[in-house]
Every structure is written in C-alpha cells, then in structure tokens.
ChimeraX commands (.cxc) that place a marker at each C-alpha (Angstrom):
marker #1 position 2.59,5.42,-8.96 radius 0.5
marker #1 position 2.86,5.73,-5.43 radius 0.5
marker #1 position 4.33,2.71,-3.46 radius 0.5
marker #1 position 2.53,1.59,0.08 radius 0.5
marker #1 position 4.56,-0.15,2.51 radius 0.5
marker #1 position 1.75,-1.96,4.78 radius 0.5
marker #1 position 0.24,-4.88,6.16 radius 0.5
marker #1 position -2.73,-6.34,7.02 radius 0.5
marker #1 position -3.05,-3.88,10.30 radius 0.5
marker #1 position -5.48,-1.31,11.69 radius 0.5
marker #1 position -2.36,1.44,10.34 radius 0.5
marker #1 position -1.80,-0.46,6.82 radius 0.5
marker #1 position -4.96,-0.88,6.29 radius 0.5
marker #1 position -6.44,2.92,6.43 radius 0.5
marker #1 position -3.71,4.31,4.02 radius 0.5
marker #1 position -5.07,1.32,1.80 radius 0.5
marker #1 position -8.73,2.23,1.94 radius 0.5
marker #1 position -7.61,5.92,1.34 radius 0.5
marker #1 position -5.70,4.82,-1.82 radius 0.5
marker #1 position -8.50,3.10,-2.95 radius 0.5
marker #1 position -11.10,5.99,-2.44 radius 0.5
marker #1 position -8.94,8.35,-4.08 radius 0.5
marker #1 position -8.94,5.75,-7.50 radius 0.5
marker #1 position -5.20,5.86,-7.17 radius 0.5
marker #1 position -2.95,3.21,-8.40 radius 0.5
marker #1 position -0.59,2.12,-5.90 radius 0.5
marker #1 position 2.30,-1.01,-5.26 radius 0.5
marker #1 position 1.86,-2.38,-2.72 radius 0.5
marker #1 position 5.21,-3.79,-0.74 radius 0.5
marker #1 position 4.03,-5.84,2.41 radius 0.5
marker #1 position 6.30,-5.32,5.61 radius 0.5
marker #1 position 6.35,-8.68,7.60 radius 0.5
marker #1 position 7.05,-7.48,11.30 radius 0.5
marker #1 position 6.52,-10.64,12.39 radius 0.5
marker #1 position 9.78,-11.43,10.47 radius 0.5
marker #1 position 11.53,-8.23,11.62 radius 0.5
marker #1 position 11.24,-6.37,7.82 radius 0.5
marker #1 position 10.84,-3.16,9.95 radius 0.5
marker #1 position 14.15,-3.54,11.55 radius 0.5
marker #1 position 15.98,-4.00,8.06 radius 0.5
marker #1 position 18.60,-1.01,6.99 radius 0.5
marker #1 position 16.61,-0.44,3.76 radius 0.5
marker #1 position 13.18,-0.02,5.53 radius 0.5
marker #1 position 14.52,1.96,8.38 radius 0.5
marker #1 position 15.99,4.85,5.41 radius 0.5
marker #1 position 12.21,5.02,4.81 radius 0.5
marker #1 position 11.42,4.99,8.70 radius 0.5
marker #1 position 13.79,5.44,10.76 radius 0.5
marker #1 position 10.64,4.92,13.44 radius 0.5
marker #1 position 10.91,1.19,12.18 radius 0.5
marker #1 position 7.10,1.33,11.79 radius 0.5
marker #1 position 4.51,1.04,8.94 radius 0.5
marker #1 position 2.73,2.36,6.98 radius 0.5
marker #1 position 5.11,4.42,4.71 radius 0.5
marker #1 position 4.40,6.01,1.18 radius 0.5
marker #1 position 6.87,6.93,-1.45 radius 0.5
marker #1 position 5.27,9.41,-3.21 radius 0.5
marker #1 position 7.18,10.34,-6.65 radius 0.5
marker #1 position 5.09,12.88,-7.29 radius 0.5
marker #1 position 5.45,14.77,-4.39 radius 0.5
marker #1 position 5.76,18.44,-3.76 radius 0.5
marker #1 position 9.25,19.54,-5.00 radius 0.5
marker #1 position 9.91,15.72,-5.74 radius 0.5
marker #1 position 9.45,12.43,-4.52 radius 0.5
marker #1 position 8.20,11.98,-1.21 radius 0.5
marker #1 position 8.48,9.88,1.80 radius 0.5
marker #1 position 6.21,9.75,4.12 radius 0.5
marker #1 position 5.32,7.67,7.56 radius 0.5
marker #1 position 2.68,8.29,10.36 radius 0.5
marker #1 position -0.49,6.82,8.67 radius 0.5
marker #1 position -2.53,10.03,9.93 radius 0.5
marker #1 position 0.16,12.15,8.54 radius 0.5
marker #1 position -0.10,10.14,5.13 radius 0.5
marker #1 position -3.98,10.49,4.86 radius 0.5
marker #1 position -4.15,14.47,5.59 radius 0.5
marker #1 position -1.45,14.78,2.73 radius 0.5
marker #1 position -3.40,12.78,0.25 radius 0.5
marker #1 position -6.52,14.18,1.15 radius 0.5
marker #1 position -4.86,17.67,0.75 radius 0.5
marker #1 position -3.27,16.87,-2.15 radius 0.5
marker #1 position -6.17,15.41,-3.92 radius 0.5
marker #1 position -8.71,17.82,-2.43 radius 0.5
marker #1 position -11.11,14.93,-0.94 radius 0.5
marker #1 position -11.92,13.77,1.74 radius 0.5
marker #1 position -11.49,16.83,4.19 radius 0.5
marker #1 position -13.80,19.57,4.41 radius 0.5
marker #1 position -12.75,22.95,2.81 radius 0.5
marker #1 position -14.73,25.00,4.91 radius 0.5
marker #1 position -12.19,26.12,8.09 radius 0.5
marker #1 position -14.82,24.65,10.98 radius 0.5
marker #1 position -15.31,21.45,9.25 radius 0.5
marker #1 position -11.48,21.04,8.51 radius 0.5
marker #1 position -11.16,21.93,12.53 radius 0.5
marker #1 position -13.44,19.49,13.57 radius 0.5
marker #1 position -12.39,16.80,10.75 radius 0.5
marker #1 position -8.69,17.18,12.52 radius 0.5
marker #1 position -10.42,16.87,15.48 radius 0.5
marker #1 position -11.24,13.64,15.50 radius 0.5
marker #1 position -8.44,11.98,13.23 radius 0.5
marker #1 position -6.21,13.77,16.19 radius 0.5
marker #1 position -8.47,11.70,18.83 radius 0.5
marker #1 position -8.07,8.12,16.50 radius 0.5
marker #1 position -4.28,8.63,16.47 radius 0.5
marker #1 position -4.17,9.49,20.22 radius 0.5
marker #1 position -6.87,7.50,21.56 radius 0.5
marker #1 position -8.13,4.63,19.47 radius 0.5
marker #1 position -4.97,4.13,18.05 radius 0.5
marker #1 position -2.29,3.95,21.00 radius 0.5
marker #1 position -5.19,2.26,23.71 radius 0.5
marker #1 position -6.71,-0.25,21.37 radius 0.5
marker #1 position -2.96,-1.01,20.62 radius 0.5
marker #1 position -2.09,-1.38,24.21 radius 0.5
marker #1 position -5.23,-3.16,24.75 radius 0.5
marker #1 position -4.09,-5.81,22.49 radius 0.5
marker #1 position -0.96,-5.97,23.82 radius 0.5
marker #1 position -1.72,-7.09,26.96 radius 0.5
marker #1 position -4.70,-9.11,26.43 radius 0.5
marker #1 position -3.39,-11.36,23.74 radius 0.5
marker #1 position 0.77,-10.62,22.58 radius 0.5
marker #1 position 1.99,-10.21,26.54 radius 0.5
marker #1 position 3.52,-13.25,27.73 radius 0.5
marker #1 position 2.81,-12.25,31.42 radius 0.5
marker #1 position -0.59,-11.83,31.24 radius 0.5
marker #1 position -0.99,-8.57,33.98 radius 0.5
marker #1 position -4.55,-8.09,35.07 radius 0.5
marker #1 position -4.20,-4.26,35.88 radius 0.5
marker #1 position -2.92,-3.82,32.34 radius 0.5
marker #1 position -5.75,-5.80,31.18 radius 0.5
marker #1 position -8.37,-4.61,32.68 radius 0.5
marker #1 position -7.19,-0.68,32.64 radius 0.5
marker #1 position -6.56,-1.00,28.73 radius 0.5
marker #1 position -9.69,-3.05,28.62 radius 0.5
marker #1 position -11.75,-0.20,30.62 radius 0.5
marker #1 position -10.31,2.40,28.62 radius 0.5
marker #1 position -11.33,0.55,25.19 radius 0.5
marker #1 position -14.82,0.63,26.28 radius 0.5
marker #1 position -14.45,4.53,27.03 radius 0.5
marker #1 position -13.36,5.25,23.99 radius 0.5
marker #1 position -16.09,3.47,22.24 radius 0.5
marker #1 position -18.71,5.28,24.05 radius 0.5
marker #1 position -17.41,8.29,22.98 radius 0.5
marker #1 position -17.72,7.28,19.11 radius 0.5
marker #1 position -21.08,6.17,19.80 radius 0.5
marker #1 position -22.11,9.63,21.37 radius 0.5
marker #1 position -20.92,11.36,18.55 radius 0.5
marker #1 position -22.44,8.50,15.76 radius 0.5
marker #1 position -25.91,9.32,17.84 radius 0.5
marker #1 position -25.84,13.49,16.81 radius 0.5
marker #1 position -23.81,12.95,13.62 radius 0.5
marker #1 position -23.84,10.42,10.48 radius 0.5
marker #1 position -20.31,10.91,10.23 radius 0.5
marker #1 position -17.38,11.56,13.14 radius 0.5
marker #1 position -16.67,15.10,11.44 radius 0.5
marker #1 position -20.28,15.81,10.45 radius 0.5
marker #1 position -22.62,15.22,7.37 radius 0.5
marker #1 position -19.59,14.33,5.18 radius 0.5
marker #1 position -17.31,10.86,4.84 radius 0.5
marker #1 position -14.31,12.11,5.88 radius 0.5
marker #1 position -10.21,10.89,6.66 radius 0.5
marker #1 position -11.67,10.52,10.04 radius 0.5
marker #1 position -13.54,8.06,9.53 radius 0.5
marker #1 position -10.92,6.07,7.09 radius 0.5
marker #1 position -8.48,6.56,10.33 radius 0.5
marker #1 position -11.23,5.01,12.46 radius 0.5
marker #1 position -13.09,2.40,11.09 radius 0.5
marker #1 position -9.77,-0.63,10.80 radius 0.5
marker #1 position -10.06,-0.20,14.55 radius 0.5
marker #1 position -13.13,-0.67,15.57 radius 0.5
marker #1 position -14.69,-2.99,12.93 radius 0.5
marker #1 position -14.32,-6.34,15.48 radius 0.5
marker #1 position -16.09,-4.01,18.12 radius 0.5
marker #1 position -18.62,-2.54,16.48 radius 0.5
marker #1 position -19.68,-5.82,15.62 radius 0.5
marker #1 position -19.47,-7.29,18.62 radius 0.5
marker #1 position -20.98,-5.32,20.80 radius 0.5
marker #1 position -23.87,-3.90,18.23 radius 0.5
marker #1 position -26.87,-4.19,21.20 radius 0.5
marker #1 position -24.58,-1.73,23.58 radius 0.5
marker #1 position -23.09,0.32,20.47 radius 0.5
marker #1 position -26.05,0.74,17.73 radius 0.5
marker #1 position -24.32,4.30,16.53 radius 0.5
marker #1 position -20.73,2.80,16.01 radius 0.5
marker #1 position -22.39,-0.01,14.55 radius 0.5
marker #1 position -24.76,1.55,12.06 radius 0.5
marker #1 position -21.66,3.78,10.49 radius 0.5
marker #1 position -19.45,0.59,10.79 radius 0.5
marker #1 position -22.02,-0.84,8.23 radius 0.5
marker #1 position -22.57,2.11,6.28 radius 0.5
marker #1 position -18.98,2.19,6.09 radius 0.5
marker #1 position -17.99,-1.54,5.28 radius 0.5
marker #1 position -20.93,-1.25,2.56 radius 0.5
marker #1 position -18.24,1.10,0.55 radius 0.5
marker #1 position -16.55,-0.46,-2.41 radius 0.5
marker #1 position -13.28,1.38,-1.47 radius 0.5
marker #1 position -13.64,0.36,2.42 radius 0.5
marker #1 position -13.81,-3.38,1.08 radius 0.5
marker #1 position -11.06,-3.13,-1.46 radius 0.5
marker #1 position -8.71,-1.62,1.12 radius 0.5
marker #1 position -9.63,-4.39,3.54 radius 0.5
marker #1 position -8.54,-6.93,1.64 radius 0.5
marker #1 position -5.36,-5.04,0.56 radius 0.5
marker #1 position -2.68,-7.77,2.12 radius 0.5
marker #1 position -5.33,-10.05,3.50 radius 0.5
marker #1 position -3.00,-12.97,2.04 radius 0.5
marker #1 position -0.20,-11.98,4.44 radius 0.5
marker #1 position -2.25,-12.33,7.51 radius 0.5
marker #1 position -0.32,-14.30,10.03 radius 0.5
marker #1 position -1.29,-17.14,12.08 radius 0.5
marker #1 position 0.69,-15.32,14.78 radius 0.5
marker #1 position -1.74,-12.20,15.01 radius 0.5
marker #1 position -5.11,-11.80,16.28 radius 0.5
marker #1 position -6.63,-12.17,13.39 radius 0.5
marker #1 position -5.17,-15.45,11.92 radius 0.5
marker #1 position -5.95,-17.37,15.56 radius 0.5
marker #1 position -2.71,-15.81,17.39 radius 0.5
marker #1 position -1.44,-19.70,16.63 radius 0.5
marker #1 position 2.37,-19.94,17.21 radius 0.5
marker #1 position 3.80,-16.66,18.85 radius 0.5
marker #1 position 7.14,-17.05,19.80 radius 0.5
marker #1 position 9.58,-15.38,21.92 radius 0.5
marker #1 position 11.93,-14.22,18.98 radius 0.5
marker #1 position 8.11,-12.60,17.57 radius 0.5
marker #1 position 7.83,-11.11,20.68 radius 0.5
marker #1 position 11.35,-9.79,20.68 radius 0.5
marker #1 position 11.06,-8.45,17.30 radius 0.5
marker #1 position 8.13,-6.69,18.25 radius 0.5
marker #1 position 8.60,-5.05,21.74 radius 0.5
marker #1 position 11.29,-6.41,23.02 radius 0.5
marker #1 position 15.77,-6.25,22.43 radius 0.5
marker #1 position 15.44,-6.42,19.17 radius 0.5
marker #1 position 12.93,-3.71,18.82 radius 0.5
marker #1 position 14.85,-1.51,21.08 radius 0.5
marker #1 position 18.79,-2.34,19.48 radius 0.5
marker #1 position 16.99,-1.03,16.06 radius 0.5
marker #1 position 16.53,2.31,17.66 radius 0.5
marker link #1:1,2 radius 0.2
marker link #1:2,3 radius 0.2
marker link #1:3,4 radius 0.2
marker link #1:4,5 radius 0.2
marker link #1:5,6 radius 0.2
marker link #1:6,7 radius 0.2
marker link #1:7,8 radius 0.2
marker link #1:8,9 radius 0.2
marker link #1:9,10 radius 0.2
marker link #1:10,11 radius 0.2
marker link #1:11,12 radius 0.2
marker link #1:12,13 radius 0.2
marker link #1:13,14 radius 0.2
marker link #1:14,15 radius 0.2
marker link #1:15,16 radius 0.2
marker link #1:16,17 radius 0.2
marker link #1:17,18 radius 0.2
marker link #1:18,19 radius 0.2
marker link #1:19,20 radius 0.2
marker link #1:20,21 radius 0.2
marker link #1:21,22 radius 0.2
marker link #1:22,23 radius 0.2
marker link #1:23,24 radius 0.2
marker link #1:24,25 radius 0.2
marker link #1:25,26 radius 0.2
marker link #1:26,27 radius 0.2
marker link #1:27,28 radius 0.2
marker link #1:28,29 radius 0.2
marker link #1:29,30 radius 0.2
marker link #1:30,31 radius 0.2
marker link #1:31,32 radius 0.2
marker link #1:32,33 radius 0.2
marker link #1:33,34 radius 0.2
marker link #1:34,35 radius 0.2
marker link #1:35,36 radius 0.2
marker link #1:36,37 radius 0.2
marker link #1:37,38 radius 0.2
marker link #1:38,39 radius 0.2
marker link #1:39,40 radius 0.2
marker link #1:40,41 radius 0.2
marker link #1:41,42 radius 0.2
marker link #1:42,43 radius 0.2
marker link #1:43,44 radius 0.2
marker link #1:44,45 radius 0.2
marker link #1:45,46 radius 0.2
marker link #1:46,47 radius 0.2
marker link #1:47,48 radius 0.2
marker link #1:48,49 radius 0.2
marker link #1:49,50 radius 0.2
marker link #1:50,51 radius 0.2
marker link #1:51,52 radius 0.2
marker link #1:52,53 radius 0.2
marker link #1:53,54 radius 0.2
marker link #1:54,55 radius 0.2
marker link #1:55,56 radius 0.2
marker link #1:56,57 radius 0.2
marker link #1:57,58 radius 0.2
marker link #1:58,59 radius 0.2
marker link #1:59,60 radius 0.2
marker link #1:60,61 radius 0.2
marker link #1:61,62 radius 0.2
marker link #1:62,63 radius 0.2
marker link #1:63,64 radius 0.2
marker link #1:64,65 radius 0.2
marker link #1:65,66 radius 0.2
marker link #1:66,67 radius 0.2
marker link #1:67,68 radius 0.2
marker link #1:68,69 radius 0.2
marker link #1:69,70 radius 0.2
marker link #1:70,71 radius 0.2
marker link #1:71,72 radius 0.2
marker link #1:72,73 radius 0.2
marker link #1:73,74 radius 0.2
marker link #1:74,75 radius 0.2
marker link #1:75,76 radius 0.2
marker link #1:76,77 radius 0.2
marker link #1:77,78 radius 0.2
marker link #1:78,79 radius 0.2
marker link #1:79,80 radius 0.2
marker link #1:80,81 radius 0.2
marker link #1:81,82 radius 0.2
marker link #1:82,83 radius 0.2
marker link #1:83,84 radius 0.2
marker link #1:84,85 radius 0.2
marker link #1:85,86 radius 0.2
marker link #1:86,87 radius 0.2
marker link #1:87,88 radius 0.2
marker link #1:88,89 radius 0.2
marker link #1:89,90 radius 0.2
marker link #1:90,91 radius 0.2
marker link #1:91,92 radius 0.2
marker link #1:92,93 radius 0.2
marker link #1:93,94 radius 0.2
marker link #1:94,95 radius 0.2
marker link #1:95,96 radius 0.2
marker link #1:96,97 radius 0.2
marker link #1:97,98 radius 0.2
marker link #1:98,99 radius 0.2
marker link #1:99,100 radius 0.2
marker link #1:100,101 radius 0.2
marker link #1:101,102 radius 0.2
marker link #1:102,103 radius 0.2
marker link #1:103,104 radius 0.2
marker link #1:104,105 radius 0.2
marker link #1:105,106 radius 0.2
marker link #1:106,107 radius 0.2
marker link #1:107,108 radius 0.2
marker link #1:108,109 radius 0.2
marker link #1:109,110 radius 0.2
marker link #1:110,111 radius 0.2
marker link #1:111,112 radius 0.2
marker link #1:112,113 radius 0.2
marker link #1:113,114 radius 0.2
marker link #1:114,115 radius 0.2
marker link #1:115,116 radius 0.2
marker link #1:116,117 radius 0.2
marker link #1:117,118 radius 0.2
marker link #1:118,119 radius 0.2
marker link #1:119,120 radius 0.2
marker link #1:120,121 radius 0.2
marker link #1:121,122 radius 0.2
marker link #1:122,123 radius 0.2
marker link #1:123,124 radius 0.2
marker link #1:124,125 radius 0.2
marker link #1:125,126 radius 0.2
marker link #1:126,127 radius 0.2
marker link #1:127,128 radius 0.2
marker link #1:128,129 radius 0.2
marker link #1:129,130 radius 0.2
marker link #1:130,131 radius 0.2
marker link #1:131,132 radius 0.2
marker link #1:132,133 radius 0.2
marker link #1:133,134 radius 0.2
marker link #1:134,135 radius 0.2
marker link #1:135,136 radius 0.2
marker link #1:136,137 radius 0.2
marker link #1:137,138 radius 0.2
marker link #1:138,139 radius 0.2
marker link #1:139,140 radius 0.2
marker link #1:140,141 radius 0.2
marker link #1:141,142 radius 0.2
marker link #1:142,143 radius 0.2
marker link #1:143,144 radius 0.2
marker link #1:144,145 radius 0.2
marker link #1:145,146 radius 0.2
marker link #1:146,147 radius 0.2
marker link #1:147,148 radius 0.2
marker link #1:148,149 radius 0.2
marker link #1:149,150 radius 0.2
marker link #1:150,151 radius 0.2
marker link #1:151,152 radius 0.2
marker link #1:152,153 radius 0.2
marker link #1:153,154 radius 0.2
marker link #1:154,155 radius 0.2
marker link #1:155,156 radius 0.2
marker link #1:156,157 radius 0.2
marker link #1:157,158 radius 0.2
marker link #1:158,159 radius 0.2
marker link #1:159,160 radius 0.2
marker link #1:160,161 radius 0.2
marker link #1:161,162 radius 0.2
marker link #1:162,163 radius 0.2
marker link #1:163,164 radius 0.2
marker link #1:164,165 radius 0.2
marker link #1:165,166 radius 0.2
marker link #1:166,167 radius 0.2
marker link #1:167,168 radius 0.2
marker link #1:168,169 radius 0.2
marker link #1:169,170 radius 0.2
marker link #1:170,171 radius 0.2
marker link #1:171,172 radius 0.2
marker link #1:172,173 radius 0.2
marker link #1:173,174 radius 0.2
marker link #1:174,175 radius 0.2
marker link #1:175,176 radius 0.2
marker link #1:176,177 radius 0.2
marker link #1:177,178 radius 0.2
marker link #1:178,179 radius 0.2
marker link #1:179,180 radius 0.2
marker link #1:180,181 radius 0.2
marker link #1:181,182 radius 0.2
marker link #1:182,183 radius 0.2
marker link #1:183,184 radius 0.2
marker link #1:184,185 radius 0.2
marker link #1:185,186 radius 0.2
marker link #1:186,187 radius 0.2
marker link #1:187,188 radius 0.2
marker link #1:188,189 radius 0.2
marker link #1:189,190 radius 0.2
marker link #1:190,191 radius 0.2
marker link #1:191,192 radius 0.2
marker link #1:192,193 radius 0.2
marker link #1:193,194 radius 0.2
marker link #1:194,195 radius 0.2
marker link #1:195,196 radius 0.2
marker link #1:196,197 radius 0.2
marker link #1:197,198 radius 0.2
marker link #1:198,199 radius 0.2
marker link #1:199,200 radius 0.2
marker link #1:200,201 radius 0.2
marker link #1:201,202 radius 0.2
marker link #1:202,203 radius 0.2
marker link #1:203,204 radius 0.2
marker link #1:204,205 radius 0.2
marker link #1:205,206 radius 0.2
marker link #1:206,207 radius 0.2
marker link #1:207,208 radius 0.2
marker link #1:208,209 radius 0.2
marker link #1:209,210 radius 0.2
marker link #1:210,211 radius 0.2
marker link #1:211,212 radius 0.2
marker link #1:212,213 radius 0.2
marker link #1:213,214 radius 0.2
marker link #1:214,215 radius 0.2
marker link #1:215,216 radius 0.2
marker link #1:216,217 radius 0.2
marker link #1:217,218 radius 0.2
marker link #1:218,219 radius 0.2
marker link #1:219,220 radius 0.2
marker link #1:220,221 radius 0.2
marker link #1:221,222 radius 0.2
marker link #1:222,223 radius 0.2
marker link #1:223,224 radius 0.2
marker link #1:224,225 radius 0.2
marker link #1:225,226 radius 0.2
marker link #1:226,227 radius 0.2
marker link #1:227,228 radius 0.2
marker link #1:228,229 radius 0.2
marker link #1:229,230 radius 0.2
marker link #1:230,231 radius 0.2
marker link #1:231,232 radius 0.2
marker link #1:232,233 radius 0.2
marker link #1:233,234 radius 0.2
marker link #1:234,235 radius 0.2
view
C-alpha cells in the first residue's frame, strides 16, 4: 500500500485525487505545517525540500520508493499504472505541456498570490496587485484553451487536469460570468467521484489558520514556520 504524506492543500490534494482515480489503496499520514511537521528530522529523510506531498511507494521500481514534487508523483503513477497520460507521443507532449505550465505557473503565482494577499504580515500593494494581475493572466489562459478543448491536453481527462483543478476550484467559481470555459470543466470535473473523494482526503485537518478555515489566528511563530527563520534554519 502506498503511504501519502499530504494535507488539505492545492499539492496534497492532487496526489489524493490521483490515488483515488487510479482505485489505489493508500495511508494517508497528514503533515501539519502549521505545526512545523515538515521541519521534523524524520520528514525531512523523506524530503529533504521540507515540503509535501511525498509518497512511499513499496512497490516501486527496483524497491520501495520515495518520492516528492507532486507533478513528479502524478507522471510516475500515471506511468506506472498506464492512465491518465496519453500513449500517443503528441498527446503525451502536449499532456506534459500543460502539467509543466500548472507547476510553473498556477502553482508558484497562485502560491505567491496567496502569500501576499492573505499570510504576509506587511500587506505590500505591488506584491498584491502584481501576483493578483498575474492570477488573472493565468486564468485567461486556461479559459482559452477550455474554449478549443474539453480537456487542457485534449479530448482525454488527463494528470493535467488532476494538477490543475485544486487550484483553481475557488476561481472558477467565482468568477464563472468572466471564465465560462474554466468553469464548465471545473464542474465537469468536481462531478467525478474520484475528484470528490480526493477533496475530502484530510478535509478534517483543515486549519482555522489557512484560507480555507477563515485564516482565524495566524501567528508569528506560523508565519515563521512557514517562510520565515525557521523555514530557512531547516535548510
């Protein structure tokens, strides 16, 4: 059985949804950053990037398996299990495409986004409103692809789309009048029995800290944890 070291994030949440449209059993092991599990000797000999998601795989190639970098994580399963990525050479092309532009774009600006809108304790307006801008670029671009295709690598569900839609759920929803594409696959997506189960995969760990438990109580040792000494004395 493989083990999943997540959370209830955009990155935990995608290897979870995977997982779950694969039909594989998993354990799941929930890695409170709030409390600073990330930083912890035993997590960091599984990452010694301190960040999650992480899979042990036993049944690896040559032997158990650890892995990290959740777009790393879904190509292998997808590979391994022979869904979920095209097998015909353009389609796999395009398919890496456009996980490549969720864990380069989406991921990292969305992230930043967040940062400074809602985690910062100096709230910056440049930072704001550049992340902010660059959000809304980003989106557009998903929706001009949604228009000409049902999925973001073409006819068929794909790991791009798993990588995808954690992120831009709130959005799509949001902003459905200026983003019908993005919010038509959203739905499509979210309809999914596998999408829903992976959702919910550490829902009960939510934090009252993060966005999406109110953002009630951050503190400076949270923010320290996060992206600040602590963060950085961890390596």
């Amino acid at each position: 059985m493989i083990t999943l070291y997540g959370g209830p994030t955009p990155n935990g949440r995608k290897v979870a949804i995977m997982l779950e449209e694969l039909g594989l059993p998993f354990d799941y092991r929930w890695v409170d950053i709030m409390a600073g599990d990330q930083l912890k000797p035993e997590f960091l000999a599984l990452n010694p990037n301190n960040k999650m998601p992480v899979i042990v795989d036993p049944d690896g190639p040559d032997g158990e398996l650890v892995l990290w970098e959740s777009g790393a994580i879904l190509w292998y399963l997808g590979e391994k299990h022979g869904r979920l990525i095209p097998q015909d050479p353009r389609g796999r092309a395009i398919c890496h495409q456009w996980l490549m532009f969720q864990m380069s774009g989406v991921g990292p600006m969305f992230g930043q986004n967040a940062h400074f809108a809602f985690y910062a304790k100096d709230k910056h307006p440049y930072s704001i409103e550049r992340y902010g801008n660059e959000v809304k670029r980003l989106l557009r671009v998903l929706d001009g692809r949604l228009a000409e295709s049902r999925y973001l690598a073409g006819d068929a569900y794909s790991v791009a789309d798993i990588a995808t839609y954690p992120y831009t759920l709130r959005q799509a929803e949001a902003r459905r009048a200026e983003l019908p594409n993005l919010a038509r696959w959203s739905d499509e997506l979210g309809a999914r029995p596998a999408v829903q189960r992976g959702m919910d995969v550490g829902r009960q760990d939510v934090r009252k800290e993060t966005i999406e438990g109110g953002l009630a109580g951050l503190t400076d040792e949270h923010r320290s944890i996060l992206f600040g000494d602590r963060q950085y004395a961890a390596g």
